[in-house]
C-alpha positions in Angstrom: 0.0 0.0 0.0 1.0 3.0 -1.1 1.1 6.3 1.2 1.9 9.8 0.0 2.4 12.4 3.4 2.4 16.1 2.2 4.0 18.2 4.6 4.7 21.8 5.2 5.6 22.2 8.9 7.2 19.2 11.3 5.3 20.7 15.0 5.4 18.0 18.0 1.6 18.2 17.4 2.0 15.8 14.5 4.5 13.6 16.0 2.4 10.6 17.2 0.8 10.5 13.6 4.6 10.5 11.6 5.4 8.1 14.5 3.0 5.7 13.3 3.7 6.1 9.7 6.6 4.9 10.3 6.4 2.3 12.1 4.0 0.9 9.6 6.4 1.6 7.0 9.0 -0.6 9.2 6.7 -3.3 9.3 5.8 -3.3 5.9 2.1 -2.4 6.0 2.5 0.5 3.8 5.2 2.4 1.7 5.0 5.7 2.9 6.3 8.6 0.6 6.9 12.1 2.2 7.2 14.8 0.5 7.3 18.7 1.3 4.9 20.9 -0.3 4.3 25.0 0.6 2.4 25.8 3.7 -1.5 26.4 2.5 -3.3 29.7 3.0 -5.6 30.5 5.9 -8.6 29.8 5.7 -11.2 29.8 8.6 -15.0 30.7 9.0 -13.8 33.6 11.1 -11.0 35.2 12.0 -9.0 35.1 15.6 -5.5 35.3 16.9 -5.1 32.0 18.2 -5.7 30.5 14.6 -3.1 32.5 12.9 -0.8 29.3 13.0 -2.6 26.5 13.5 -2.3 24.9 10.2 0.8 24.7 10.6 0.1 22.0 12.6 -1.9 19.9 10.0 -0.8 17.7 7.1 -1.9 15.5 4.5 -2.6 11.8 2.9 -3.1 10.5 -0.5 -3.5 7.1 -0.1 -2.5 5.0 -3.4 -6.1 4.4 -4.0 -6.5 8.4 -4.6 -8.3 9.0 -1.3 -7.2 12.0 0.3 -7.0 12.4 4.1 -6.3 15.7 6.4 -5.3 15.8 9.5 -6.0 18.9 11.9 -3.9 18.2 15.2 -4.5 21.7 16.4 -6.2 22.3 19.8 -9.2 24.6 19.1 -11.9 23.0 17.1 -12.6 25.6 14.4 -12.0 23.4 10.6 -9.7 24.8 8.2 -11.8 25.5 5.4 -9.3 24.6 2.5 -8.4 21.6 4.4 -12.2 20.2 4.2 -12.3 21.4 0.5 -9.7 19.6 -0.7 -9.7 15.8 1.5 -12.2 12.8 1.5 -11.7 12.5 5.3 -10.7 15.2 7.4 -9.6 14.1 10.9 -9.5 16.8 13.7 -8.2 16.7 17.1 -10.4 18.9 18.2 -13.9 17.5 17.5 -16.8 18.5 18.6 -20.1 17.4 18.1 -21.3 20.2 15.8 -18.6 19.9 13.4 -20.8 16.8 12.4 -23.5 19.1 10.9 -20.8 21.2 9.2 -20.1 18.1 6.7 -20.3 14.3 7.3 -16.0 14.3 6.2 -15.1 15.5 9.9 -14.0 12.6 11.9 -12.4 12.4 15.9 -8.8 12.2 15.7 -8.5 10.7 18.5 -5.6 11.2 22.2 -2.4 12.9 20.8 0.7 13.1 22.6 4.4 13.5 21.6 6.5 10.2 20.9 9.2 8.9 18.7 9.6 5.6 16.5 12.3 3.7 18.2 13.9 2.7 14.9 15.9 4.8 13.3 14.1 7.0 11.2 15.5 8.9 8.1 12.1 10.2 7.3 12.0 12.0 10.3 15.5 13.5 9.8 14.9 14.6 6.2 12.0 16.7 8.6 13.9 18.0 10.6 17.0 19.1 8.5 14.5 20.8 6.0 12.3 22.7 9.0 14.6 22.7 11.7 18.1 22.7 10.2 19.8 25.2 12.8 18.7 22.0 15.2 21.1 19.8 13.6 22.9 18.6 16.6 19.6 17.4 18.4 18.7 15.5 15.0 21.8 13.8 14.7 21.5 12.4 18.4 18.0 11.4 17.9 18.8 9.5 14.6 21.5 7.5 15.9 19.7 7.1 19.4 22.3 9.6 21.1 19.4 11.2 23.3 19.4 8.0 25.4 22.5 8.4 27.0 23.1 12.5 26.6 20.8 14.0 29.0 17.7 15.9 29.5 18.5 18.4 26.4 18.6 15.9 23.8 16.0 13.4 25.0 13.3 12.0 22.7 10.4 10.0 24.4 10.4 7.1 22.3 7.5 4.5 22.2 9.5 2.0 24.2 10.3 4.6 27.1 7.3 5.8 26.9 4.9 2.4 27.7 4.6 0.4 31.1 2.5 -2.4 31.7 0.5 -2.5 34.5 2.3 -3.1 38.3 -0.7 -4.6 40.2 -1.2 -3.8 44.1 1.2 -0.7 43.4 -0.9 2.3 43.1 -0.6 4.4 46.1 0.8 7.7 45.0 -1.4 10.6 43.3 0.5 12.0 40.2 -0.3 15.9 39.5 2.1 18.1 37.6 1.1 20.7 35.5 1.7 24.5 34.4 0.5 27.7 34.5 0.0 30.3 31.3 1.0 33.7 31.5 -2.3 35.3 30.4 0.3 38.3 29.2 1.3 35.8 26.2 -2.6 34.8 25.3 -3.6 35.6 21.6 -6.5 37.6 23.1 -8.4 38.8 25.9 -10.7 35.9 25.3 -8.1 33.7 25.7 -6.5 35.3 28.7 -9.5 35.6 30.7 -9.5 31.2 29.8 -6.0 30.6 30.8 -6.5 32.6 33.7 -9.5 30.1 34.7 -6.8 27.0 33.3 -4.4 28.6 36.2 -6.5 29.0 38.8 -8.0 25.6 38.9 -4.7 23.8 38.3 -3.1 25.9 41.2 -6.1 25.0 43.8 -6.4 20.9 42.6 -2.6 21.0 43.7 -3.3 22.8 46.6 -5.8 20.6 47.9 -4.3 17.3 47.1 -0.7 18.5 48.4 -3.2 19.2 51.7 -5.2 15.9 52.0 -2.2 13.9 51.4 0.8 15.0 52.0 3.0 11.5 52.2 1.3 10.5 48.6 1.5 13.5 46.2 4.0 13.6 43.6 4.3 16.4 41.0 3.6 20.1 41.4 3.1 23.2 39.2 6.1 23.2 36.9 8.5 26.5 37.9 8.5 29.0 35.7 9.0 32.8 35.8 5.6 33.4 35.5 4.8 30.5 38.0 7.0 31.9 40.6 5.0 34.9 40.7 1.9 33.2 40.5 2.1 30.7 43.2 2.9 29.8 46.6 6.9 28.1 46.6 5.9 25.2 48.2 3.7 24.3 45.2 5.9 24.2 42.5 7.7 20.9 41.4 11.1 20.0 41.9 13.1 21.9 38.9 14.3 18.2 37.7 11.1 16.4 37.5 9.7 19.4 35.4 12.7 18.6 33.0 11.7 15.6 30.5 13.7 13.2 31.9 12.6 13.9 35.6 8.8 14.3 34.6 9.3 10.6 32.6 10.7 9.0 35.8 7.9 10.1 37.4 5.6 8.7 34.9 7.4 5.2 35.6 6.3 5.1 39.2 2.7 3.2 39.9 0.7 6.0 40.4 -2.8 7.3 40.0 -2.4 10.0 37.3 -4.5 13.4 37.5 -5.6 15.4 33.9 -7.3 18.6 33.8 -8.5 20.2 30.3 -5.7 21.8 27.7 -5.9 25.0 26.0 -9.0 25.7 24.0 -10.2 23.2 25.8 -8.6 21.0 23.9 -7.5 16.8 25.3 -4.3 17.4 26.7 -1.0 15.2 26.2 -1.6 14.0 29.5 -3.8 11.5 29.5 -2.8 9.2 26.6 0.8 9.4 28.5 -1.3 7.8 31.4 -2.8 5.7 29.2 0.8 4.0 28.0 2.2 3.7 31.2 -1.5 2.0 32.4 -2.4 4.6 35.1 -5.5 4.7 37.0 -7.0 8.9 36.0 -8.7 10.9 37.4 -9.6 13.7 34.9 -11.9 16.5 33.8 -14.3 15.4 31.5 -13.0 16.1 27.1 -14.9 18.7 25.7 -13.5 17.3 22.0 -15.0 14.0 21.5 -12.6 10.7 20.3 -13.5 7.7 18.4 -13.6 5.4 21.0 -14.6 7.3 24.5 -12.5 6.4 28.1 -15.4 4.8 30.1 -16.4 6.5 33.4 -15.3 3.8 36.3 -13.4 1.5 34.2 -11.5 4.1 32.3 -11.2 6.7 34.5 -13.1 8.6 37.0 -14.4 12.3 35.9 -14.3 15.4 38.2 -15.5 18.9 37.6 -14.6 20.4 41.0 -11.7 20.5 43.4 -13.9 18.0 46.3 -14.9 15.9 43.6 -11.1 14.9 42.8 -10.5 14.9 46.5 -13.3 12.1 46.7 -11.8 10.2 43.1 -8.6 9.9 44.6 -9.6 8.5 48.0 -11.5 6.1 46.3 -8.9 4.4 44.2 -6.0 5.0 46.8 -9.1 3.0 49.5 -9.5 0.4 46.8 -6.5 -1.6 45.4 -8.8 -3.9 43.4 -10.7 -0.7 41.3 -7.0 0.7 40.6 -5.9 -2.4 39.3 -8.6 -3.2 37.5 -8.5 0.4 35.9 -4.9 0.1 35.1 -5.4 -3.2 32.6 -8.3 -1.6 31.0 -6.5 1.3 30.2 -2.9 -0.7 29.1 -5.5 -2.7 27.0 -7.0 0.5 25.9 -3.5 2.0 24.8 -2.7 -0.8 22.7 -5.6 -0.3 20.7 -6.1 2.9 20.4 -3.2 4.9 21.3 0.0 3.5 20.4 1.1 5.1 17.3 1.2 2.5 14.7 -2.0 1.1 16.2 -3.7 4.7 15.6 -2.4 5.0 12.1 -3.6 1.8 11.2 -6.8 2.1 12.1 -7.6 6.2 10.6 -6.0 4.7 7.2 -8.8 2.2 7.3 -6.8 -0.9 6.4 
């Protein structure tokens, strides 16, 4: 099977797809073709600030068949008009249920999160020396799997670091670490006044599960400039756990793993990171729909306040049995629907 990839931009946001891509191209599933074509114009239903870039996070798929597939892996949820013109199937991150009604090609993406084919991969250094070339000592270390053994600067989460099977009876921690936005740096004061409200509840989930236990907690509000300012010292992270190496060994511990919502309320990177390292979550509920939704008690627990995590947590920290039990549904979950190359497979419709 033939794949053509058109790209004109190589953001982290479409990592987990190229990922995949590649790893089917490893395994022989496909013969995947990339090529780099000139960044299309924007073209939205209306415009606003924080859309100024975000097809630069989007690429596309001509399958050998002649279909044509889009991929939006932006946050917000708006649809790039040209993008919808032009495909067969246009997959957005960011799906909501209206979009539906818009045209019958929007589809769920589905969880995104940034990770890196274990293989060496000369189609992602061709990327990266064509987008990124002042980079070139990070791609060099990447493609000959340097950033294993170089330190925090250079690492690459690869799928193989970045996957834990379930450690039964060991779930007795609460993992929370998270950041703040400086509302100064918001596209608008729409989107200020919502990163302010991001901040806020972020800083008082912390708060209150740094307060009801105290021996358990692991994480923190990554420090920052703007998060030193913003919050109380004693609830920001250690500076070596907010580093990608630190905040990976912390994701390695059996823990029960806490996700609030992302900009434009968008699924964050955190949970499909919980999902591969087969976490018991606790998280706000998605506002952007996926194809196949996390289940409410076997999945995850929802909250939408700070005493309903409180009573989440207590809950599966009380119960060894329910944490377990969520941990193996959500490694099972992982393997079906978030490892890359199982993703892939699936929205080429093989």
């Amino acid at each position: 099977m033939y794949v053509r990839l058109e790209l004109w931009s190589n953001r982290p946001h479409l990592q987990q797809l190229l990922t995949g891509l590649h790893q089917l191209h490893c395994q022989k599933v496909l013969h995947l073709k990339q090529v780099f074509v000139p960044q299309p114009p924007i073209e939205y239903a209306e415009s606003a600030a924080h859309l100024a870039d975000a097809h630069m996070a989007h690429c596309r798929i001509v399958m050998e068949n002649g279909r044509k597939l889009y991929f939006d892996m932006h946050d917000s949820h708006e649809i790039h008009l040209g993008g919808l013109a032009w495909c067969d199937v246009y997959y957005k991150r960011g799906f909501v249920a209206e979009l539906a009604s818009i045209s019958n090609k929007v589809r769920p993406y589905g969880l995104n999160y940034l990770v890196y084919d274990d293989q060496v991969d000369w189609h992602s250094l061709k990327r990266q020396f064509h987008f990124e070339a002042e980079n070139w000592q990070r791609h060099l270390c990447g493609l000959f799997g340097l950033d294993r053994v170089m330190g925090d600067r250079f690492i690459l989460p690869r799928v193989s670091q970045c996957e834990q099977a379930p450690r039964l009876g060991a779930y007795q921690t609460i993992l929370f670490q998270t950041r703040v936005w400086d509302p100064a740096d918001a596209p608008s004061a729409e989107k200020a006044a919502e990163w302010e409200q991001i901040n806020q509840f972020r800083v008082d989930c912390v708060t209150a599960l740094k307060s009801q236990f105290p021996q358990l907690f692991r994480g923190g509000i990554a420090p920052s400039e703007f998060a030193q300012s913003y919050c109380a010292r004693d609830l920001l992270c250690d500076a070596r756990s907010a580093q990608k190496a630190g905040y990976f060994n912390l994701l390695r511990e059996p823990s029960i793993a806490v996700s609030t919502g992302g900009l434009h309320q968008s699924n964050g990177w955190k949970v499909p990171e919980y999902l591969a390292f087969s976490k018991p979550i606790i998280a706000e509920p998605p506002a952007h729909a996926i194809p196949v939704a996390l289940e409410e008690s076997k999945n995850c627990f929802y909250f939408e306040s700070v005493e309903a995590l409180l009573q989440c947590a207590d809950r599966l920290l009380s119960d060894t049995e329910l944490a377990d039990q969520m941990a193996l549904a959500n490694w099972d979950y992982y393997r079906h629907f978030v490892r890359s190359d199982a993703m892939v497979r699936r929205l080429l419709e093989f």
